[in-house]
C-alpha positions as CSV (number, residue, x, y, z in Angstrom):
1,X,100.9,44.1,55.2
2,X,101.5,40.5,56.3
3,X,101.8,37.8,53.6
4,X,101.8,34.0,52.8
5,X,103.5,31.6,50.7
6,X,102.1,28.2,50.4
7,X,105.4,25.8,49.8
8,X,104.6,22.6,48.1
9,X,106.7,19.5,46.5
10,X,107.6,20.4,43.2
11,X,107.5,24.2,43.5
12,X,109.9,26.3,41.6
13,X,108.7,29.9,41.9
14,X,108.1,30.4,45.3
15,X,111.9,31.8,45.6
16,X,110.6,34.2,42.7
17,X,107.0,35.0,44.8
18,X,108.7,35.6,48.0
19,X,111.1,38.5,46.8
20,X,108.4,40.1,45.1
21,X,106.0,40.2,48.1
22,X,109.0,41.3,50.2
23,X,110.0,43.9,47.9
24,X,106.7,45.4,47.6
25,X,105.2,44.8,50.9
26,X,108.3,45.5,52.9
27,X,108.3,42.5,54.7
28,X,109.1,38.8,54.0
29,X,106.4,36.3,53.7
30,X,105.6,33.6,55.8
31,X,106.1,30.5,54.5
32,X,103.7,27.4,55.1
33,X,104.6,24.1,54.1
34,X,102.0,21.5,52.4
35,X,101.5,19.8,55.8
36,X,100.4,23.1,57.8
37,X,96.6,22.8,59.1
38,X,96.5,26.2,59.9
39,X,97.5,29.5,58.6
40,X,98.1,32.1,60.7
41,X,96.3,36.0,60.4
42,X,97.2,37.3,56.8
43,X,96.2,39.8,54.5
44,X,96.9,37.6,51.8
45,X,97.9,33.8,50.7
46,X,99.8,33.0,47.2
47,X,100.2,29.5,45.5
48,X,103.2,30.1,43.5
49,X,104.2,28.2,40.7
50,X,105.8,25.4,39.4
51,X,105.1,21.6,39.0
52,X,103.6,20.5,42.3
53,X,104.2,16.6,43.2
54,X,105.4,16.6,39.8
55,X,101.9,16.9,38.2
56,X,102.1,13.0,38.0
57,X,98.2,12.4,38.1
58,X,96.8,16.1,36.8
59,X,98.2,19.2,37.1
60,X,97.2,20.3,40.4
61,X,95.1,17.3,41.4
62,X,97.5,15.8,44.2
63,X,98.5,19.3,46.0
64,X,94.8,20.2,46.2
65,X,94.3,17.4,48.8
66,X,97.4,18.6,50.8
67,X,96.2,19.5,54.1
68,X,97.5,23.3,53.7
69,X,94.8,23.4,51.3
70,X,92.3,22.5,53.6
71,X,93.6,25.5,55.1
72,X,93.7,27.7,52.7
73,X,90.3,27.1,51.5
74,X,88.9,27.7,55.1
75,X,91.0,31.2,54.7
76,X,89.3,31.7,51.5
77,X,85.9,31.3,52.6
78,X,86.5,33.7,55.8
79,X,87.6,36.2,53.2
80,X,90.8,36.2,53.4
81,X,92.6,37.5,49.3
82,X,94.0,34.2,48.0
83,X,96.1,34.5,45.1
84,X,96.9,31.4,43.1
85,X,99.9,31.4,40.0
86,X,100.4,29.2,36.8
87,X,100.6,25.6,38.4
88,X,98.8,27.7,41.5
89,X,95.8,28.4,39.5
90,X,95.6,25.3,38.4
91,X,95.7,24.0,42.2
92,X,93.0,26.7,43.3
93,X,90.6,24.8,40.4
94,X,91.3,21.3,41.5
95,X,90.4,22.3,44.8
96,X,87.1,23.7,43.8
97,X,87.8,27.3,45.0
98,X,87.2,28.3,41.3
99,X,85.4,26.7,38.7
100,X,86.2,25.4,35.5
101,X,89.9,23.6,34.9
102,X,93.1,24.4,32.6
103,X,94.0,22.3,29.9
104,X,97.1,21.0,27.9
105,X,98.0,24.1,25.4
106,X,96.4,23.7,22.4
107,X,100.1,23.8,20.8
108,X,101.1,21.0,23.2
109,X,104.3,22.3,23.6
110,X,105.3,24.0,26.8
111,X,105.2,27.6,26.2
112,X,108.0,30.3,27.7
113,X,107.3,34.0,26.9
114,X,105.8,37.4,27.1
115,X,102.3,37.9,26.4
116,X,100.2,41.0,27.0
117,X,96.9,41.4,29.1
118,X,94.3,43.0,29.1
119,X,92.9,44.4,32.5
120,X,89.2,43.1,31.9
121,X,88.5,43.9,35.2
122,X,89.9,47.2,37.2
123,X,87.2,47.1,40.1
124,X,88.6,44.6,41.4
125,X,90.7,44.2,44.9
126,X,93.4,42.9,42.8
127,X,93.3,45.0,39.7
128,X,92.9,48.6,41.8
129,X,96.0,50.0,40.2
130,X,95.2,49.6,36.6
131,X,92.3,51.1,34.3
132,X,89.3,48.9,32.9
133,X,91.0,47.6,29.7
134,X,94.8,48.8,30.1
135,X,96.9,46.6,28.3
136,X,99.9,45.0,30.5
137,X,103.0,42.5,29.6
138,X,103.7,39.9,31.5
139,X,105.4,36.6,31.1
140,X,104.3,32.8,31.2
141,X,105.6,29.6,31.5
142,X,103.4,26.8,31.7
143,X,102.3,23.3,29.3
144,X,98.6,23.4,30.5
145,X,97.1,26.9,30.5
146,X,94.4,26.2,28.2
147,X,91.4,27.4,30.4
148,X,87.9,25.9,29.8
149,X,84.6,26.0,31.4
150,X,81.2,25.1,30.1
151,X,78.8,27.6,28.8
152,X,76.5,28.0,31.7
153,X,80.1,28.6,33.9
154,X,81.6,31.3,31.5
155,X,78.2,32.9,31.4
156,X,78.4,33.0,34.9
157,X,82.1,34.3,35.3
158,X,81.6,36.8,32.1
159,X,78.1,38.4,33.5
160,X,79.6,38.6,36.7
161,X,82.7,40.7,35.2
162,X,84.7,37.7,37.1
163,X,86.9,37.5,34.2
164,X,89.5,39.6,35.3
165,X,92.8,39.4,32.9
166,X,92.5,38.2,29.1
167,X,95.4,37.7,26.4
168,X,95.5,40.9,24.4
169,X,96.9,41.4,20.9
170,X,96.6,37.7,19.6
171,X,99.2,36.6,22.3
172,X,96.7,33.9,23.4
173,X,99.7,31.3,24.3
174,X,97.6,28.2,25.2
175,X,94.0,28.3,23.3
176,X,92.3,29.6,26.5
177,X,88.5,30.0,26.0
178,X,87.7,33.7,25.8
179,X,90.9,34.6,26.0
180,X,90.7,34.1,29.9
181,X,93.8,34.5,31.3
182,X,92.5,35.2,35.4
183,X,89.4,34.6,36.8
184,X,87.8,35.5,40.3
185,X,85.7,33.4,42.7
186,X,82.1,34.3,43.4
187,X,82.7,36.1,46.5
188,X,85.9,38.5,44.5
189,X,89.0,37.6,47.5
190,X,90.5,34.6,44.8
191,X,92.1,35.3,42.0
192,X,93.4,32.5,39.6
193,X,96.2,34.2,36.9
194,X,98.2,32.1,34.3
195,X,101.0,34.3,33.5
196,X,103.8,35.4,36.2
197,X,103.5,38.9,37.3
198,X,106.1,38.3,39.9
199,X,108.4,38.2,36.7
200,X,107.7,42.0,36.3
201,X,107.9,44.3,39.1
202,X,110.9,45.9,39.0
203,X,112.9,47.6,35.7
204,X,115.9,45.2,36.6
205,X,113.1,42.7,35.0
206,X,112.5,45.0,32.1
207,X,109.5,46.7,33.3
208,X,106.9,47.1,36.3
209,X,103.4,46.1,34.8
210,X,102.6,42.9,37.5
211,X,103.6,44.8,40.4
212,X,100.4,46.8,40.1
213,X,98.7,43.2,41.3
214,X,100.4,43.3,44.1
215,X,100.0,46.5,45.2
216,X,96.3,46.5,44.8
217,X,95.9,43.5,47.0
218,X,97.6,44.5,49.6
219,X,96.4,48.0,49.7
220,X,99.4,49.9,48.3
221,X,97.8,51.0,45.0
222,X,97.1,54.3,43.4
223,X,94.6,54.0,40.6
224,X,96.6,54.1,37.0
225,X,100.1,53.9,38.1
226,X,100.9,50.6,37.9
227,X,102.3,50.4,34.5
């Protein structure tokens, strides 16, 4: 299963992306740098991490008029999985490829620690090898994870069972509406996700509960055994 990694200025989890989706796929990722028009045949993209063009004007704001992303939205739209991390997530809503936007934590303190999830969604092509409302760990790192949409938007994403990962067991770290912790796009091939599951895929990390992500994406997965 071939794979993508989006490299932008500022990035500093794409080292921590890459060995994941080698690990688990088998084969190293390509690597496509911010000025990249085009993006060759995948089976999926990723937006790792990080603090891209040092979040300067928003977090997000600037790398979402990089031309890759002109790219990766084309990519999208064709149906292509796109998977977008932390300062990723935040990119894939400043581009417009999801709604709503993330926020400065409530605590306004930058936030570093494990937090459990709740699989809100397990029909999903991202949540395959998980059960509807299995509760995984998973770490986060992140100073605007506060997730907010208005109330004709959540509607949407919660009638639509688009919410796909919430914070479990009062481990909300950032005052996210709802809990919301991942959300899909309309059409179900991008996923936006807060927390690092790349951080959790093999027991040398202290457990396995994000590589299930990963495996149901790229079409590894067997229901329930993720965790």
């Amino acid at each position: 299963m071939k794979s993508a990694v989006v490299l932008l200025p500022g990035l500093n989890r794409d080292r921590d992306m890459i060995a994941a989706l080698t690990k688990i796929s088998g084969q190293a990722p390509l690597t496509i740098w911010q000025t990249e028009t085009r993006i060759p045949e995948v089976d999926l993209i990723v937006i790792p991490g990080g603090f891209s063009f040092g979040d300067y004007l928003r977090c997000g704001a600037i790398a979402a008029r990089s031309p890759v992303m002109q790219a990766v939205a084309e990519r999208a739209r064709a149906g292509v999985p796109v998977l977008g991390v932390c300062n990723g997530f935040q990119i894939l809503c400043e581009t417009g490829l999801l709604p709503g936007a993330l926020m400065r934590n409530t605590s306004l303190n930058f936030v570093c620690r494990e937090v459990k999830l709740e699989v809100a969604n397990a029909n999903t092509r991202f949540t395959s090898a998980y059960t509807q409302g299995q509760i995984i760990r998973c770490p986060v790192a992140h100073h605007d994870g506060n997730y907010f949409a208005d109330t004709a938007t959540l509607d949407r994403l919660e009638g639509d069972g688009r919410v796909v990962f919430r914070y479990a067991e009062n481990t909300n770290p950032n005052g996210s509406i709802n809990n919301i912790a991942g959300i899909l796009n309309e059409s179900g091939n991008v996923l936006g996700l807060m927390p690092h599951p790349e951080n959790l895929i093999e027991p040398e990390h202290g457990g396995v509960d994000g590589r299930g992500l990963f495996e149901s994406v790229l079409g590894l997965a067997q229901k329930g055994l993720a965790a």
